[in-house]
N, C-alpha and C positions, 0 to 999 in steps of 0.2 A: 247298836243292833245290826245286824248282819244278815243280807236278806242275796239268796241267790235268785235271781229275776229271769224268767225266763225272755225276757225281750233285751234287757240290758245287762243281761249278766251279775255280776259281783257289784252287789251295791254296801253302802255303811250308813245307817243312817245314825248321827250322833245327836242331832239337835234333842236335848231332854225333854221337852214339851211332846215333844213325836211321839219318842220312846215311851214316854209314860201314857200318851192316849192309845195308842199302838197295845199296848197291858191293859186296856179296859175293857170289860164284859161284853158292853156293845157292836165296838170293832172285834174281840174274838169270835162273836159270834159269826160272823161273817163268814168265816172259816167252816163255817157248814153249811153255806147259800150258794148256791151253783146259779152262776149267773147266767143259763141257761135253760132252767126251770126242768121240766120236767122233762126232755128230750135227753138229759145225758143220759138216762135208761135206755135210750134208744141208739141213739147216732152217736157215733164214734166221733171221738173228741170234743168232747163239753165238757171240757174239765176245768174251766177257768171257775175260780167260786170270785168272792164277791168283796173277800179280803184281800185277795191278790192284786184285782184291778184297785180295790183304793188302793194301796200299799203304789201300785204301778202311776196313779193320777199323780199322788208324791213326789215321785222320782220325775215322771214328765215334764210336770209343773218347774223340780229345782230345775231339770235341764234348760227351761226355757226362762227361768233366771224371778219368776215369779216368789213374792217376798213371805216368808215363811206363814204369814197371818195366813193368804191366800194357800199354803202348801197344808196349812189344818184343817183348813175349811174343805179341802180336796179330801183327805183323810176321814174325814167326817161323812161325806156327801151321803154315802150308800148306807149308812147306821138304821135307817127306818127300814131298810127291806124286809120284806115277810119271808117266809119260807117260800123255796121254789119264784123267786124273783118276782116276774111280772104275770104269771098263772093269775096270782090274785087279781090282778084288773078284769081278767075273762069271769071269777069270780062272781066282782059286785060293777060288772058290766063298765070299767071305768072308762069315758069318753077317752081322755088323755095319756089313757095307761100310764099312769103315774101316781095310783092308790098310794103307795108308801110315803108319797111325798106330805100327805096330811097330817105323818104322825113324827117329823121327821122332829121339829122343838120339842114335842112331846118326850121324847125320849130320850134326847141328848139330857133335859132338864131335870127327868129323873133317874140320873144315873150319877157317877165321880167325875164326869169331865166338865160341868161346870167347877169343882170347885179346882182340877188340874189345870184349868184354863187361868183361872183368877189366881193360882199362885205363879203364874208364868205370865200373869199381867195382859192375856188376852181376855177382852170384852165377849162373851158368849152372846150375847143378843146381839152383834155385829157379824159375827161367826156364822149366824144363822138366816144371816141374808142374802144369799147369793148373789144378789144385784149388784154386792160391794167386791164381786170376785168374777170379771168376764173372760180373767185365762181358761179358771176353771167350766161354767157353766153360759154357755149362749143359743139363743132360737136356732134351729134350725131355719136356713141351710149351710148357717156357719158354724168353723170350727171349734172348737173350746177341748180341754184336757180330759175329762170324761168322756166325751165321741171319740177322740183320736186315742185315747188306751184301750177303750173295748175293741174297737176295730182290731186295731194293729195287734193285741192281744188275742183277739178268735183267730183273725185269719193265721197267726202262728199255731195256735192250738190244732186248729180246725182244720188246714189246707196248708198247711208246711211252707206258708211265706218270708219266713225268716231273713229269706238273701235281699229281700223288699224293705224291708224294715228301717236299716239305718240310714239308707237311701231318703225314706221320707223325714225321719227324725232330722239328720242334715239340712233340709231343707226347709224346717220350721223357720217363721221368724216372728219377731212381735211388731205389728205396723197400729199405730194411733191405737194402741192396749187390744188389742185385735190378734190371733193367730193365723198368720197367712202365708202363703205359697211364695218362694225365692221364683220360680218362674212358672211360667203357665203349663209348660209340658210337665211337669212332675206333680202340680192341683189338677190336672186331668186324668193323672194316673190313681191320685188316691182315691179322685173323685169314684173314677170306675170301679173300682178296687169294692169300695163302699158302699157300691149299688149291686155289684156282684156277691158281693156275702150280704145282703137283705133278701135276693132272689135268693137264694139258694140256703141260707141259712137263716136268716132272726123272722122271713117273712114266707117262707117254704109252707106249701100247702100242707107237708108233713108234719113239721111244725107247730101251725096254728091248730091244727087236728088233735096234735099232742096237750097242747096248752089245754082247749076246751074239754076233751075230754077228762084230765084230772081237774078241772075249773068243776065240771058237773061232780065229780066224787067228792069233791071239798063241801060242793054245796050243800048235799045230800046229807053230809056230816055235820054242817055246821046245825042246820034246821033241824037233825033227830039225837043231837048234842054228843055227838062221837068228839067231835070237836068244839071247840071253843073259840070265840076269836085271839082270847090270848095267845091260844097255839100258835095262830099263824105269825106270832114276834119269834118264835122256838125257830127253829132251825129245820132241813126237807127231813132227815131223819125221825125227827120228834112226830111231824106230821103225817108221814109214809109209813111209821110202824102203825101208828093209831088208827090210820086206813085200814093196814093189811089186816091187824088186830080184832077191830070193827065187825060184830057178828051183822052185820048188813046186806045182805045178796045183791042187792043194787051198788052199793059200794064194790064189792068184789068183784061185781061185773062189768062195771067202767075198769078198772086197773089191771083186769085180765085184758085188756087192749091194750097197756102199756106194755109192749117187749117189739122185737126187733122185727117180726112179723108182721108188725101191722102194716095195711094195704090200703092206701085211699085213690080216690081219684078226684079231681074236681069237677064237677059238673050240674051248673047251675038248672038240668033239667031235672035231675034225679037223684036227690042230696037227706042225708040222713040230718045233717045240722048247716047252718050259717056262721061263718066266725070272721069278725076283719081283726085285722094286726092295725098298730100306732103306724104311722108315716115314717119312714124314715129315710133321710137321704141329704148329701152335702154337693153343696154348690159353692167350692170357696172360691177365696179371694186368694189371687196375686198379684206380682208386681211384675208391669211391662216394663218395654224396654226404655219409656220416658222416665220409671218409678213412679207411677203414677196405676194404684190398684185396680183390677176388674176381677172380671168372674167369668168361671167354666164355659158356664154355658151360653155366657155370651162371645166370647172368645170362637167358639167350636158349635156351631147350630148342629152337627151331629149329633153332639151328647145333650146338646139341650132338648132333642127330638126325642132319644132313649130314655131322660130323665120323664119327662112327661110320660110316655109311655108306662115308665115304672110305678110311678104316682099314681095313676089308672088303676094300675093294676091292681093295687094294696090299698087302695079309695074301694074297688070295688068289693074286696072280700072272696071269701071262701067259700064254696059251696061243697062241703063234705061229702064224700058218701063211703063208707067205710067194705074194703071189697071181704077183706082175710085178718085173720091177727091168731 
């Protein structure tokens, strides 16, 4: 298979097991999940969907030499998402913002890739642990392959960082199964990098405004059965026409605030709604000049002042108040 990658260019991938999860319904579906929810109606450049980044966790993962079981399990990771990504958590209010992850066995289990797994002699209930895969997935504030392709992946899409990119790829390494920083100036750089597209983009008052507001039309759908929960396994189209479709006035009246006019402001004195976004932000690890690991923000009490600062921020939430649309 033959994949033109917008971060790494000309990729091939041949391993057969890939290729053939890579042709299942679950991962095509992907292909119509904008991993940016409901903002690419609005803001220019959200066009990354949700098959590209696994497709890109793959390629990461090989670059950083991680062993094929773990390069499935990458491929696999985002298969639960709903339609419109993470919208659903504003949805059914999820603490974690992580709803999709509930249904994430569920799905794999009914579908072809347990038995494309078993003819290729991978255990699917091992597949589906992530515990057993820390390239791929670890707590923040550390790194793993999913944080570091979304990233590097928006801020290409989003903010034309591209000359940034192989810069930090270069300087991945793997320390004790761990992904960390060649030296402290370049984990300070991504660090920043990573806390600048949260402000301005995945944690942007405009943003969280966006989310809730199609979170309330979903709602409204699902309680006077325009929707269904099934739908939200369908993809944003399936769910977006069924909105527009929807002889509902209250529906129609949330989505006429979805276009590029919309005007918010924040301010916690005078707010039409409340909405907080999940935490997000990296604090890695490098290696000093002993080889001997630390971290960002203890290296640099500046950014560890900013980082707090940002954690405040997105601790604290949003206070809507909608000016224009």
């Amino acid at each position: 298979m033959h994949i033109n990658d917008r971060i790494h260019g000309a990729v091939d991938i041949t391993d057969s097991v890939l290729v053939n999860l890579i042709n299942t319904s679950p991962v095509q579906r992907l292909k119509g999940i904008n991993q940016s929810g409901v903002s690419q109606y609005v803001i220019a450049g959200k066009t990354v969907t949700r098959y590209e980044h696994s497709l890109g966790v793959v390629i990461l993962l090989r670059i950083l030499g991680a062993a094929l079981e773990e390069q499935i399990a990458g491929l696999l990771h985002d298969v639960p998402h709903t339609a419109f990504s993470h919208v659903i958590d504003f949805v059914f209010t999820s603490d974690d913002h992580e709803y999709h992850e509930k249904f994430h066995a569920e799905i794999i289990l009914n579908s072809e890739i347990p038995d494309i797994l078993t003819e290729h002699g991978y255990d699917v209930n091992r597949i589906l642990d992530d515990r057993n895969f820390p390239l791929l997935e670890s707590q923040i504030p550390d790194l793993c392959a999913d944080r570091i392709d979304y990233t590097l992946r928006d801020m290409t899409a989003s903010c034309g960082y591209s000359d940034s990119i192989q810069t930090y790829i270069d300087n991945f390494i793997i320390h004790n199964n761990e992904i960390i920083f060649r030296t402290p100036e370049i984990a300070r750089r991504f660090a920043e990098d990573y806390l600048r597209m949260d402000s301005t983009r995945w944690s942007h008052p405009l943003e969280i405004a966006l989310f809730q507001i199609l979170a309330e039309a979903i709602k409204i759908a699902l309680n006077n059965g325009v929707l269904t929960h099934g739908d939200l396994f369908q993809d944003d189209n399936h769910v977006y026409t069924k909105l527009r479709e929807a002889h509902d006035e209250s529906i129609k009246s949330k989505l006429s605030m979805i276009n590029p006019g919309l005007t918010i402001i924040d301010d916690p004195n005078d707010f039409h709604f409340f909405a907080r976004n999940k935490i997000r932000y990296v604090n890695p690890k490098f290696l000093d000049n002993n080889q001997k690991p630390g971290r960002v923000a203890d290296e640099y009490p500046d950014f560890n002042r900013v980082l707090n600062e940002h954690i405040e921020r997105v601790t604290r939430g949003n206070y809507i108040k909608i000016l224009s649309y």
